[in-house]
N, C-alpha and C positions, 0 to 999 in steps of 0.2 A: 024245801030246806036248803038245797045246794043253789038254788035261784037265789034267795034271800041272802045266805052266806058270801056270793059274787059280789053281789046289790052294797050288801056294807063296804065289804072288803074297798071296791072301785069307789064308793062314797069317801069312806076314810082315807084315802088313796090320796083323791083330787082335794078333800080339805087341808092336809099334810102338804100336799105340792103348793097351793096357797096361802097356805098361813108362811112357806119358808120362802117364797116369792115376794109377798108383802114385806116380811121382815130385812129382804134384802134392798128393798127400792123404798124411794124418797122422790116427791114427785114434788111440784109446783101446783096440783090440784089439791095435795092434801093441808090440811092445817097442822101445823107447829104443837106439838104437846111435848118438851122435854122438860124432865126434872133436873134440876142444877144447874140452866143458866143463869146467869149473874146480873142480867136484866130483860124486861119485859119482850118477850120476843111475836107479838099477837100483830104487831102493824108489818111485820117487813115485808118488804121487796121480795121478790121470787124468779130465778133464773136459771136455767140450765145449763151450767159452769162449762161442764166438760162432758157431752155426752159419751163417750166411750170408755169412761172410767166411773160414770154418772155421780160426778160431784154436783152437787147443788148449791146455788152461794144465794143466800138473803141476807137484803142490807136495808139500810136507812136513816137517814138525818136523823139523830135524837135531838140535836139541839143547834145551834149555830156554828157551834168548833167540835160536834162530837159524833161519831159515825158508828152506828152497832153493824157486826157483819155477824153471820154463822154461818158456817162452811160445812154442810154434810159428803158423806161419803162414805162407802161400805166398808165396815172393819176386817181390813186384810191382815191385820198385827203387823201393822208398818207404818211410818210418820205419814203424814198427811199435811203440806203447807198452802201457801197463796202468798204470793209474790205482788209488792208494787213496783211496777219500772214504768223508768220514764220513756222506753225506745222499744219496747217488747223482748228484749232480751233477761237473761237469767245477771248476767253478771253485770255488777254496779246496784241491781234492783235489793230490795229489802223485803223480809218475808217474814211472817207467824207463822210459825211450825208447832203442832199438836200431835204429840202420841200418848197410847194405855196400850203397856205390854200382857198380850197372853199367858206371857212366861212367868212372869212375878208379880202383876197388877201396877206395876209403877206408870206413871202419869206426868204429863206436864206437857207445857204450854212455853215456849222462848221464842225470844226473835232474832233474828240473825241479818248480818249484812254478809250480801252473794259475791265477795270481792274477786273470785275466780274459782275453778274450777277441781281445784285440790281443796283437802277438809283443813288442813293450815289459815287458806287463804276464804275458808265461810265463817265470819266473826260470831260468835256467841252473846248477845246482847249490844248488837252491833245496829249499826243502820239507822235511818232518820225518823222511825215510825215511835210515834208515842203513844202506845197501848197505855191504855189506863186501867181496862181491868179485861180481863181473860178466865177462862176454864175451857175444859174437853171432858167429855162422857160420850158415854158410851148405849145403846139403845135399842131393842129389834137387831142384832150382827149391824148396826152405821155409828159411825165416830160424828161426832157433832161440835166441830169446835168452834166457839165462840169469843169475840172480843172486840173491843168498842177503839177507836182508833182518834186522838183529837187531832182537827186537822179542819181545815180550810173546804177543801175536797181534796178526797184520796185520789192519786193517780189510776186515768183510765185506763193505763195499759196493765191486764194483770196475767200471773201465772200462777201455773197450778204443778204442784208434781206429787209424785209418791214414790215412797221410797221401799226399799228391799225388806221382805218377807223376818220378823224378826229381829230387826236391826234397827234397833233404837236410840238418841242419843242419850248418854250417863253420866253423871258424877265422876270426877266434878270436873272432865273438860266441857262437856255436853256437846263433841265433837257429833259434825252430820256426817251421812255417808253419802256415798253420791244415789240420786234418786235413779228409779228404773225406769219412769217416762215422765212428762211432762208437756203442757198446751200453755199456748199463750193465747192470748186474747182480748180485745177490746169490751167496755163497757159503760154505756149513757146512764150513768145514773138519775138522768129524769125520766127517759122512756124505757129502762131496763132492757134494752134492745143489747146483745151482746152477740161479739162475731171473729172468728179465730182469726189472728198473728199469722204469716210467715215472715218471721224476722229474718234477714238474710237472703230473701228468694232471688233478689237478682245474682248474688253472690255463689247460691247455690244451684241456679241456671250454670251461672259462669264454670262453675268446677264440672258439672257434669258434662255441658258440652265440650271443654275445650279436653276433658281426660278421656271421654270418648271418639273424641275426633284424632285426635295425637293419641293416644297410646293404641286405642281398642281399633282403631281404624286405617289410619297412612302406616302404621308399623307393618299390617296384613299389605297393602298394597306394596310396600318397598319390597318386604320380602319378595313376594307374588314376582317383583320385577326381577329380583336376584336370579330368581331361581329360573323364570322361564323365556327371558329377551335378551340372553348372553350373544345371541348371533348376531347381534346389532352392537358391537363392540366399538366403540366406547359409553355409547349414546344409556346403553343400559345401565351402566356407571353410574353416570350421572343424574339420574332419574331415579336411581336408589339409593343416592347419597340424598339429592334433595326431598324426596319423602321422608327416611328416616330423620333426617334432621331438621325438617316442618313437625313431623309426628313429634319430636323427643322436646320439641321448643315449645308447643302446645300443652305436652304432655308434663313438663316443668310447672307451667305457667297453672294446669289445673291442679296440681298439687301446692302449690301455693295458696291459690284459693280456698281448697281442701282446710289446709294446716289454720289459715286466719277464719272460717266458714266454724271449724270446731271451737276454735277459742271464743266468737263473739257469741254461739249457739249454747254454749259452756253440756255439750251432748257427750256420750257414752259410744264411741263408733271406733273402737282400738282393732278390730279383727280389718275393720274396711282401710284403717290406714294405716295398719301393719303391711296389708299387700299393698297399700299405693307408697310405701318408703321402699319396698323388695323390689317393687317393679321400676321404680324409679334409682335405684342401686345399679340395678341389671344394664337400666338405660345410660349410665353413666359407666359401667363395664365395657358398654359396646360402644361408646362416644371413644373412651380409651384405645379401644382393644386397635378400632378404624385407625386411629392416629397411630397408633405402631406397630401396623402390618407388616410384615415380612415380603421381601421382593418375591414376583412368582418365582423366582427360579433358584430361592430358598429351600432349603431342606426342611426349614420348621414350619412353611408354606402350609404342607397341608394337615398339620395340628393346627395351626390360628385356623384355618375353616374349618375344623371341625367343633372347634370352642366357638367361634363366631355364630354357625348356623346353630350351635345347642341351646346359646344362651338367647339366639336371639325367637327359639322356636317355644321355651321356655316364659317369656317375656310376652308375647302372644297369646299363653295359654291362661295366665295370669290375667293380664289387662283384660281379657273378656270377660273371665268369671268376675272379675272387680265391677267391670262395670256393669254386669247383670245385679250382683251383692249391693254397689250405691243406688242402680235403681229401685232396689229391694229397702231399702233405709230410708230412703225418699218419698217411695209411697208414691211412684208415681202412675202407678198401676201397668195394667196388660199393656196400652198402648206404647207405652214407651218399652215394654220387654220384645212386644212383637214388631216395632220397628226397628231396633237394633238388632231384633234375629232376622229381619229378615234381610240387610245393611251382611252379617254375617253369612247366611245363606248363597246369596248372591254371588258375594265373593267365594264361597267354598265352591260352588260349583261353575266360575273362571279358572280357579284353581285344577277341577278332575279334568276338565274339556283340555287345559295347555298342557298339562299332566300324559293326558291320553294323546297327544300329540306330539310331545316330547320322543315319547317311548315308540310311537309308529314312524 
């Protein structure tokens, strides 16, 4: 009896685990059965949109100027759109956005133009796409939004986002809010071959390398110089003027990148470039501070060093965690974490050796 009782229990166990696994996936092997779209959905195309968020997009010619897409995706109770651009970026691009709220059951389907990055600047019935007919339902926990596009061929460069938990747009501005991820991506609509975007990636090489080399990097070695080659008096000067001021010119230069990197990405990265404006404030303190030191044989001498080495030991502490946090944003995996620590390591332990040498 207690064999038997197990026997069910672990049966109904693993049917329960299955039937809510199935209801959450959507696949390209299975066939299309939804009630309430607005046209024939038996022939389309089949591709795996976004695999980490496992949106699925099927399309295809209906006719000479008319294009059916359905866009699945798991029902998070949050909008769900698809983007056309011309350049794989968000802004400039035109998108159909579909939600059905949890909360009150409201629904709907708009289209928007991506003109920038604030909810001001995302148009509500904006943009060059001529939807001609749309719906959104709901299926098994997946959103399924459907709509037929007239159009020549639709642009291959598409995106995808979804938006925060909840947060839907309403009557009657039908303002968006800003989405919590998003993928770009290429797609052949003859051979349904489709392959991710990095919009930006030379730009977003550029801000990493040159704010790790200047900030995260010549800042450590200028100090390094400050502090332990003062015997070689002037030479050390000099060689600490020109690091920090290679590092802070670099380090400008990749916050520049940063600031235009976010606007043409139209991303969510306010914590990463709150410390890259603090640290670049800080750097601009000590650009100052340098130009109106006090002669040594000033009284207020050894206050400017002590502001000098705080702000400037402060400013090091920062630029590393920043540049561990961008490579973290990035995604550029272990390699790049373990090559900058190890770039960090190195230097910390020139530091204890001249340290332990100072002192003996």
């Amino acid at each position: 009896m207690m064999a038997s009782s197990v026997i069910f229990i672990f049966f109904f166990t693993i049917c329960g685990l299955a039937a809510f696994v199935n209801s959450q996936v959507d696949s390209c092997s299975s066939n299309l059965n939804i009630n309430g779209l607005p046209f024939d959905s038996a022939s389309l195309h089949c591709v795996n949109a976004w695999s980490s968020q496992n949106f699925i997009l099927r399309y295809a010619q209906t006719s000479s100027n008319l294009w059916s897409f359905v866009l699945s995706a798991p029902d998070a109770n949050s909008y769900i759109a698809i983007g056309f651009s011309s350049n794989g970026l968000m802004i400039g691009s035109s998108a159909v956005v579909g939600w059905i709220s949890a909360t009150d059951g409201s629904s709907g389907v708009k289209k928007y133009f991506l003109g920038g990055q604030s909810s001001e600047e995302v148009v509500p019935d904006g943009g060059n796409l001529v939807v001609n007919t749309s719906a959104i339902v709901t299926q098994s926990s997946r959103l399924y939004l459907a709509f037929q596009l007239t159009a020549e061929q639709p642009s291959q460069r598409i995106i995808y986002a979804l938006g925060r938990t909840g947060l839907m747009p309403s009557s009657p501005s039908f303002s968006l809010t800003r989405h919590t991820s998003t993928a770009s991506t290429a797609l052949n609509y003859v051979t349904g071959q489709t392959s991710s975007l990095s919009p930006g990636s030379k730009l977003r090489k550029s801000h990493g390398a040159l704010s790790m080399l200047g900030w995260g990097i010549l800042m450590i070695i200028g100090a390094i110089v400050a502090r332990y080659f003062r015997e070689w008096d002037p030479a050390w000067f000099y060689l600490h003027a020109c690091a920090q001021s290679l590092g802070f010119s670099l380090g400008v230069a990749g916050v520049i990148c940063g600031l235009v990197l976010e606007n043409r990405l139209g991303v969510d990265v306010s914590t990463h470039k709150g410390l890259g404006i603090f640290i670049l404030v800080l750097g601009c303190l000590q650009v100052m501070a340098f130009l109106a030191r006090p002669d040594k044989s000033s009284k207020v001498r050894k206050y400017w060093n002590w502001y000098h080495h705080s702000a400037g030991g402060i400013l090091i502490v920062f630029a590393a965690a920043n540049v561990f946090y961008g490579i973290h944003l990035a995604r550029k995996g272990r390699e790049w974490n373990v090559g900058y620590g190890v770039v960090l390591a190195i230097l910390f332990v020139i530091a204890v050796l001249l340290e332990v040498r100072l002192w003996v």
